[in-house]
N, C-alpha and C positions, 0 to 999 in steps of 0.2 A: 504493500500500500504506500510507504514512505514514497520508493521509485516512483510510483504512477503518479502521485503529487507533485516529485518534483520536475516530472515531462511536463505535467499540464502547467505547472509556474513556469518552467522553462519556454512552452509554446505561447504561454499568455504573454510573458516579456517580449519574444519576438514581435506578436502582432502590435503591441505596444512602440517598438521601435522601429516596424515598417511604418506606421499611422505617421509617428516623427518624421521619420524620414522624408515623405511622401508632405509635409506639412514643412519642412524644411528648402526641401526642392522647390516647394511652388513661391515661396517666399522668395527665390532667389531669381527663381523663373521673372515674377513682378515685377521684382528690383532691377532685374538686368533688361528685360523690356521697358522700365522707367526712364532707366538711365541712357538707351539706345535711342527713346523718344529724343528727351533733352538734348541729346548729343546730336540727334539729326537736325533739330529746329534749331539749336546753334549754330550748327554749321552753316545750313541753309540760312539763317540770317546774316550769317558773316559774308558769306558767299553774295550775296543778295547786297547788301552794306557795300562787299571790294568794287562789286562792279558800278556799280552807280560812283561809289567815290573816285574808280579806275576813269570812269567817262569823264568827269568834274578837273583828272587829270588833265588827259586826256584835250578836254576842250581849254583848258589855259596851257596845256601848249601848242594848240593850235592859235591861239591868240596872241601867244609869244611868240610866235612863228612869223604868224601876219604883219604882227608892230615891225620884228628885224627884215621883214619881205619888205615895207614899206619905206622903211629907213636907208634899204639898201638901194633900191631901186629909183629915188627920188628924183636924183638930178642927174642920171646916167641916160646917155642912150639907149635907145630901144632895145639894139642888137648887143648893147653890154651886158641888160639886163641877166641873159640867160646866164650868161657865165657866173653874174656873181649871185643872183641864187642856189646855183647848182653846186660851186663852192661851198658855200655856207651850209648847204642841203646834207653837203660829203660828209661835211664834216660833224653834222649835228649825228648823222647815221652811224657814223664812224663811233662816236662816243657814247651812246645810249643803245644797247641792241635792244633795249623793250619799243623803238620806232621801228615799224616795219618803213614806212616809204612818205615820202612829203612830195605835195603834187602843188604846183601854184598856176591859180589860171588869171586869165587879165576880167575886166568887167563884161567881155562879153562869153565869158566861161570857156575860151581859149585858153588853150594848155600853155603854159609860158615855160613851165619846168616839169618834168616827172621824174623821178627817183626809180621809176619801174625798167626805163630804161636802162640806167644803171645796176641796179639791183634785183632783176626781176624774182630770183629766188628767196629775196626777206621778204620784197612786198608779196608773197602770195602766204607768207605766216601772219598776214593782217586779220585779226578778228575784229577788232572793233576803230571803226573810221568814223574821225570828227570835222567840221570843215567850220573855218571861221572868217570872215571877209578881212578885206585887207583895205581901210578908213583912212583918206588922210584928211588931216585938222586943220580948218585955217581959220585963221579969225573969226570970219564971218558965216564961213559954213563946212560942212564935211563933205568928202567926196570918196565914194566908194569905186576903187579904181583895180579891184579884182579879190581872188578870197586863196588861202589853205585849205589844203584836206590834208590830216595826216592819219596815216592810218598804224592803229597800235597792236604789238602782238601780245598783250598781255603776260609776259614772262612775269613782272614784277608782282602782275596778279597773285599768278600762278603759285609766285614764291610764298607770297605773303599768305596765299591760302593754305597753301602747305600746312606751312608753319603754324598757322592759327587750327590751322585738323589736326596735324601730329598733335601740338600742346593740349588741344582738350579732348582728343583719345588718350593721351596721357593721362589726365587727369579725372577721365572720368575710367578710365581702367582703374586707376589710383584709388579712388572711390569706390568701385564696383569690390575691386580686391579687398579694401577695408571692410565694407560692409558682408561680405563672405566670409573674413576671417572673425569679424565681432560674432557672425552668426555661425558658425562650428567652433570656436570658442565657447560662445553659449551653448551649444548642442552637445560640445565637449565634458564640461560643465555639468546638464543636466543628464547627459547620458551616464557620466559617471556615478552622479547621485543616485541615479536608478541601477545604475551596475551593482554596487554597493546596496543599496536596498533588495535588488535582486538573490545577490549571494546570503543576504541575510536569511532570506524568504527557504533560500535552498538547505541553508544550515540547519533551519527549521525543520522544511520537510522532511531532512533527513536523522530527526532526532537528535540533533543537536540543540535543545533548549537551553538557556539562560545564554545564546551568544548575544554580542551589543555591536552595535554599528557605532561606529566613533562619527560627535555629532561636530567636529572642529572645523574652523572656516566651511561654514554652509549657512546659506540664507535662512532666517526663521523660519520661511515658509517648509524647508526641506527640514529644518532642524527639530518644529513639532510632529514631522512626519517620522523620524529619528527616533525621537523618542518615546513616541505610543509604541511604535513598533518594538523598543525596550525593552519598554515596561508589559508589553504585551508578552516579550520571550522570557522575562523573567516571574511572571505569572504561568506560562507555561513549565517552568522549569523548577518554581514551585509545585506545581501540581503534578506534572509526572513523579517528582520524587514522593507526594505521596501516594502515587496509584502505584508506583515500583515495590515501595512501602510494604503497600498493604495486599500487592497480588506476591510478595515476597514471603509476605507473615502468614497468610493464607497457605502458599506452597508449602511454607517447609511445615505448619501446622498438621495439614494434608501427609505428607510425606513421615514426618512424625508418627502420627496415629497407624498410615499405614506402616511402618517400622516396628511398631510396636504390637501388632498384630502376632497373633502367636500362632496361627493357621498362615501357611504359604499366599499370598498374594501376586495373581500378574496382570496388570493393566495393558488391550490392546485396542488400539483404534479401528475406526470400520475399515482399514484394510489390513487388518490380521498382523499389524504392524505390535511387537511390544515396547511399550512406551515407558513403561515403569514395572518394578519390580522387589519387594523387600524381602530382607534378609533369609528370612526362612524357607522363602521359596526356592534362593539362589542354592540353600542348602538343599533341603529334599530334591531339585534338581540338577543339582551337584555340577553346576555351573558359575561363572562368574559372572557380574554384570555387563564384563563389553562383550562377552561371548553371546551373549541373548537380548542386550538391548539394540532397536531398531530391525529387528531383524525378522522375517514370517516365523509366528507359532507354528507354524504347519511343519516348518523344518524341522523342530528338536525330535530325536530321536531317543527311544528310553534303551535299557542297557542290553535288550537286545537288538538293536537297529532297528528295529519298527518305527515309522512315524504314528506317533501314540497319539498326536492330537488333530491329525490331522480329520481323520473320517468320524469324529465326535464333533470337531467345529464347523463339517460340511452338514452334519443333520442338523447341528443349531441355526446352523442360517437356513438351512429348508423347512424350516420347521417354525410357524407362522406365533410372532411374539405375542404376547399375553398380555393383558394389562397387569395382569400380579406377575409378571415377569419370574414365570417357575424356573427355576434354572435346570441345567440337560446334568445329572450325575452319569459318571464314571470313573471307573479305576484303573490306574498304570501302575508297572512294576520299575523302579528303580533300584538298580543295587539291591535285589532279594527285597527292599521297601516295597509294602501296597501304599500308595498314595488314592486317596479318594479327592476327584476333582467336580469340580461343581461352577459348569460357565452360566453366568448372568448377563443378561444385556444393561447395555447403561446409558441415562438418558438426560438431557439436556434439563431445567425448568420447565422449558418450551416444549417437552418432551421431543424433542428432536434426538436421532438414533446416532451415538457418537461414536459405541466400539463397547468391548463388553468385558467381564471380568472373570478369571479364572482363579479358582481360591481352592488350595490343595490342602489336606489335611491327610499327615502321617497316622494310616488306620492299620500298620502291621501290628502292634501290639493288640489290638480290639482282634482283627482278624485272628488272632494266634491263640488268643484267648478265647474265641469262637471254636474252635479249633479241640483247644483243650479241656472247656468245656461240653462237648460232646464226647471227645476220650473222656472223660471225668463221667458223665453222665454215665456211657457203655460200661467205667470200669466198675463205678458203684454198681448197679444192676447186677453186674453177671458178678461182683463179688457178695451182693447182698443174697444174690439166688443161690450162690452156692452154698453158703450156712442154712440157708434156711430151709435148702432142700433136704439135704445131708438130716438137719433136726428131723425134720418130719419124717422122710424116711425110719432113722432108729425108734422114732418115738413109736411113730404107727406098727415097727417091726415089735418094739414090748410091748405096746399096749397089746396085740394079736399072738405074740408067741411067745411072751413073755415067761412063763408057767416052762416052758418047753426048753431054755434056756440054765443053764446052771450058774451057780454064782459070781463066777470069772469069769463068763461069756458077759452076764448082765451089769457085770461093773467095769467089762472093756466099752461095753456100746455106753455106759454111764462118763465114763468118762472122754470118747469121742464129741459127744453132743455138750459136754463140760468145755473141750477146747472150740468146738466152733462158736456154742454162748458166747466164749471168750473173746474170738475172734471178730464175732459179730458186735459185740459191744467196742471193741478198739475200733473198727469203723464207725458206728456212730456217732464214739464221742468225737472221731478226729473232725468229722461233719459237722458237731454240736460247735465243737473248740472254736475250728474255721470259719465260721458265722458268727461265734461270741469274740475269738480278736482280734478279727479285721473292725469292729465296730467302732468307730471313731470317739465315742464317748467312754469306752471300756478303762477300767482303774481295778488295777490288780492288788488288792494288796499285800505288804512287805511286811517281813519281818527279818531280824538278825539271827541270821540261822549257820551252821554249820556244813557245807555244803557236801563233806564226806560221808554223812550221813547220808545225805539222799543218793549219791552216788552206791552207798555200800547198800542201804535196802534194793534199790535196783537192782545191785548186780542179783543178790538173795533171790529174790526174781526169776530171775532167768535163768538161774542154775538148772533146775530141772531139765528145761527146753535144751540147753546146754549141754546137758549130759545126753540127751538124746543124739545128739549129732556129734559126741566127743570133742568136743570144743571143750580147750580152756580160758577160763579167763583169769588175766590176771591185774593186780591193781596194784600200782607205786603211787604212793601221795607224796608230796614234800612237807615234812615237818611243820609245823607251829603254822596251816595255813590259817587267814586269818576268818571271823565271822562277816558275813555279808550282808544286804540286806537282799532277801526275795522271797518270791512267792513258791511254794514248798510247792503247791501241786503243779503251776507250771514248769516249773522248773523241772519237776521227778517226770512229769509227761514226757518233757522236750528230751531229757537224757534217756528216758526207755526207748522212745522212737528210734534214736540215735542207737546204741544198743541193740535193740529189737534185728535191729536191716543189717547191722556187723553181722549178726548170729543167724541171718537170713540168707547173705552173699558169700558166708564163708563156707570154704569144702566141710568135708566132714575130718576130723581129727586133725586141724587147724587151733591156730593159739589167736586169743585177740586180748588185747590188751588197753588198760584204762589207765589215764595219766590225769592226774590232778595235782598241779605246781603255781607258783608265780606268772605271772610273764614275764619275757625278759626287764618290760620298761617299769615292773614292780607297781602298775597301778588295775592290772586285774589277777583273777585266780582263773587258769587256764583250765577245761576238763576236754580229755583228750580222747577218740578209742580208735585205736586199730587193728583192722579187719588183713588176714590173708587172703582175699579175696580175689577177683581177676579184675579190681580197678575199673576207672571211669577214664574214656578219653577225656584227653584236655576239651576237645570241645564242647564236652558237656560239663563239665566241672565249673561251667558260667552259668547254668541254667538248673543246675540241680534242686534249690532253694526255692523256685520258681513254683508257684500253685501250677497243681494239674501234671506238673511235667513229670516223666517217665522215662528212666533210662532203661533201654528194653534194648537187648541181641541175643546170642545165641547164648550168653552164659547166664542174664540178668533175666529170667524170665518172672521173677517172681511175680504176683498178682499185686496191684494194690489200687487205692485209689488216685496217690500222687497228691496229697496233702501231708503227709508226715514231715518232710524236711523241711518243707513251706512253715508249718506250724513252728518248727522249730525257729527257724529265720523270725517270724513274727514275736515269738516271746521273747526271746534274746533282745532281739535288736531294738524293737518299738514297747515293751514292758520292763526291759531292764536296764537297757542303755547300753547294750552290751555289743558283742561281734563273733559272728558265725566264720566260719573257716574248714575247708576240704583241700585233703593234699591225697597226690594218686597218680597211682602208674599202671600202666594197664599191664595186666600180667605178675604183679606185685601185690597187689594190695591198697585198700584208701588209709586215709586217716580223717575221719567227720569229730571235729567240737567246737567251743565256746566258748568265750571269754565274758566274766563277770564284771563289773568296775567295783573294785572294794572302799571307794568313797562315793557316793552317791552326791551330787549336788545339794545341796542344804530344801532347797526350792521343793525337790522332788519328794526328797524326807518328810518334808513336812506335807503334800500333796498325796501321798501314794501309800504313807503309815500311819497306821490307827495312832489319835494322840497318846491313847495308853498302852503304846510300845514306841514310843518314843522316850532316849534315854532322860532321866532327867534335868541336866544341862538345857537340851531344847527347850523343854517344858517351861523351865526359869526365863 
């Protein structure tokens, strides 16, 4: 837009300074026709003036002529006469080239003398012939006794006219040229002022506001034209600065919010163009900003070279907009990421259609958890069916043939249906547990307990189960460890799970072993167990704590629901402040425990324990 302003200021000047020009010219066109008038009517009077005063000559010396024709002739004979006019004739001719010829005739207009004869080549350059009688005087009366003609060639004219043309074409050149230079001096003048107001004009159009035209030597008239126009660019130059301002505070406002947005955002316009982009999209698309701005959405490819976005943004434009503008879902895989994306159209006030929005959100964990709650769902069921079948089956077997049975038969099936109750109840509560402490309100409470205690009933525990698979276990404590504060029953839960699955994954006639120590940095009490088992790859040794998950192959088959080490991670870490830890080699054996903090923050102390097992120092 600036551009096209400044052609149409730039076309406006011109026709501004053709109109000049064309007003310039005709000005000069007048003056010089003025002055060509004047100069011809002068001349032509001068001219007009020579000649009459040329005659005036002209006839006085034909009259001086006659007086010396009479003087000369007076008292001479007839036949002398000739000679001594014709003398006198030579000699007048001789001295004056502007006389063509002198002619003297007697009173009866006989030729007495002609100079044609002599001369015949000057007298044919006669232009203008005067003739005057030749008078002589006496006393008593005059007598006209013959006349002059002398005929004149006008040279002196000639000269004098010259002279008097050349002087006033001189002068009025002279004239003509001043008034030419006064007038493109003025045109110089105001073309300049206009120049300078033009480039002002251009500074402008081209977003150059607050420039000033310097207003020094120039006429007022130009000088408050100067100045408006000033005070005009500096009123514009206030105002842009605050439209830059405030479309400035707006953008990065804008750009802000969007920044701060915690779902991926990509801004394109209605040619598929991306125009904006923040942070977390660049991450989930694992791209940089100059790599994806300005560039077609249709291009990016996800990480298997598919263009992912391209046939989801052809059906949003075939696909006729809404006024609640539903936006089109779908999902792409980046990097093993599900991304769920969701394009919207986007629209003006005006509701005019500008280009639309794409907002991706990181949904692999929802997926995965999808996922695992259907394993989760499958595992429960077919582990819940199998106790319960197993029950019913022995039960329906004694209640029908019980009688039929001897008393070791009927206290092996008594105590089958004892281990699956058992088994059956350890799933439940891990169900009950998982729903009671993931609840966000949940408060456990503590107490100062000895922690080798729950460790040693535990083991007591399992011994039986133990001896059935010839497993030993054995237990090293470190001396003088100290009392802690926790919750007896999650705590003995979290360390039987842990336990429970050693005694689960280990061979038969395998040793596993229990450690209860310091830690190194002496601010928790460590409990430790290790299994000979066939180990967890590294790659799962990230997700083992993870609800739902299931380390399952060819040696880990055991059944479960995949909440036991989840619950464990849960009590430890979010009811005690504590830190979970697995170390493991495949082929070797794990090692799964715990870390307690044996100073509890004061905060917590008083938050998490009954005031009346709080020591009495707090209390005070």
């Amino acid at each position: 837009m600036p551009e096209v302003e400044a052609t149409k200021t730039k076309n406006s000047a011109k026709k501004s300074m053709t109109a000049q020009a064309r007003l310039i010219v005709m000005g000069l066109v007048i003056s010089t026709a003025f002055i060509l008038g004047v100069a011809w009517f002068a001349t032509y009077s001068i001219d007009k003036n020579m000649v009459s005063a040329y005659k005036n000559f002209g006839q006085v010396l034909s009259k001086t002529l006659a007086i010396e024709g009479v003087e000369l002739t007076k008292e001479i004979p007839q036949l002398a006469k000739y000679d001594a006019l014709r003398s006198n004739s030579v000699s007048i001719l001789k001295s004056n080239e502007d006389i063509a010829f002198i002619i003297f005739k007697d009173n009866n207009s006989k030729v007495v003398y002609s100079s044609k004869d002599d001369y015949p080549e000057q007298a044919e350059k006669a232009r203008i012939t005067v003739s005057s009688p030749m008078i002589v005087k006496n006393l008593a009366d005059s007598k006209n006794v013959g006349s002059v003609t002398v005929g004149l060639s006008g040279k002196i004219m000639d000269k004098i006219s010259t002279t008097s043309k050349v002087s006033l074409a001189f002068v009025f050149l002279l004239a003509w040229l001043v008034i030419v230079g006064i007038v493109y001096m003025n045109s110089s003048i105001v073309t300049s002022e206009l120049r300078k107001l033009y480039q002002g004009v251009k500074k402008i159009s081209t977003g150059e506001f607050g420039y000033k035209i310097d207003d020094k030597n120039v006429d007022n008239e130009v000088k408050e034209l100067y100045n408006a126009f000033n005070d005009m660019s500096e009123k514009l130059s206030r105002y842009n600065e605050q439209t830059i301002e405030s479309l400035t505070f707006e953008r990065n406002k804008l750009e802000s919010v969007l920044m701060s947005i915690v779902n991926g955002v990509v801004v394109c316009d209605n040619h598929d163009k991306v125009i904006m982009v923040n942070n977390h999209a660049k991450k989930l698309l694992e791209v940089s900003e100059e790599d994806i701005l300005n560039t077609q959405i249709q291009q990016f490819c996800d990480s298997s070279g598919e263009f992912c976005f391209s046939e989801k943004i052809a059906e949003f434009k075939d696909t006729p907009i809404e006024e609640d503008g539903t936006p089109v879902p779908f999902n792409i895989e980046i990097d093993k990421r599900i991304i769920r994306c969701l394009i919207s159209p986007m629209f003006t006030r005006s509701n005019s259609y500008v280009g639309y929005i794409i907002v991706l959100i990181d949904v692999t964990k929802d997926v995965e958890m999808d996922q695992l709650r259907s394993h989760f769902i499958s595992n429960v069921s077919h582990e819940l069916r199998t106790p319960v079948t197993v029950l019913r089956s022995y039960i329906d077997t004694l209640y029908n043939f019980g009688n039929d049975f001897d008393f070791n038969t009927q206290r092996e099936f008594i105590g089958v249906m004892n281990q699956e109750i058992v088994r059956l109840n350890r799933m439940v509560n891990d169900i009950l547990d998982f729903s009671r402490y993931e609840a966000q309100n949940v408060r456990l409470e503590k107490s100062k307990q000895n922690v080798m205690e729950i460790v040693e009933d535990c083991v007591n525990q399992v011994q039986v189960l133990a001896k059935e698979h010839d497993l030993t276990i054995s237990v090293m404590k470190e001396p003088d460890l100290p009392e802690i504060y926790l919750n007896i029953d999650s705590i003995s839960r979290a360390f039987m799970n842990i336990l429970s699955n050693a005694i689960k994954y280990s061979p038969d006639g395998k040793r596993i072993k229990i450690r209860a120590e310091r830690s190194r940095d002496g601010e928790f009490v460590e409990i430790s167990v290790e299994d000979q088992g066939a180990g967890i790859p590294e790659a799962d040794q990230k997700k083992v704590f993870d609800r739902f998950y299931r380390c399952e192959n060819a040696t880990h088959s055991v059944k479960g629901t995949g909440l036991g080490l989840h619950l464990v991670k849960v009590t430890i870490e979010k009811h005690h402040a504590g830190q979970v830890f697995v170390q493991s080699k495949e082929g070797e054996g794990s090692t799964f425990g715990f870390r307690l903090p044996i100073n509890l923050p004061q905060e917590e102390i008083e938050e998490y324990i009954p005031k009346n097992m709080l020591p009495a120092e707090s209390e005070a």
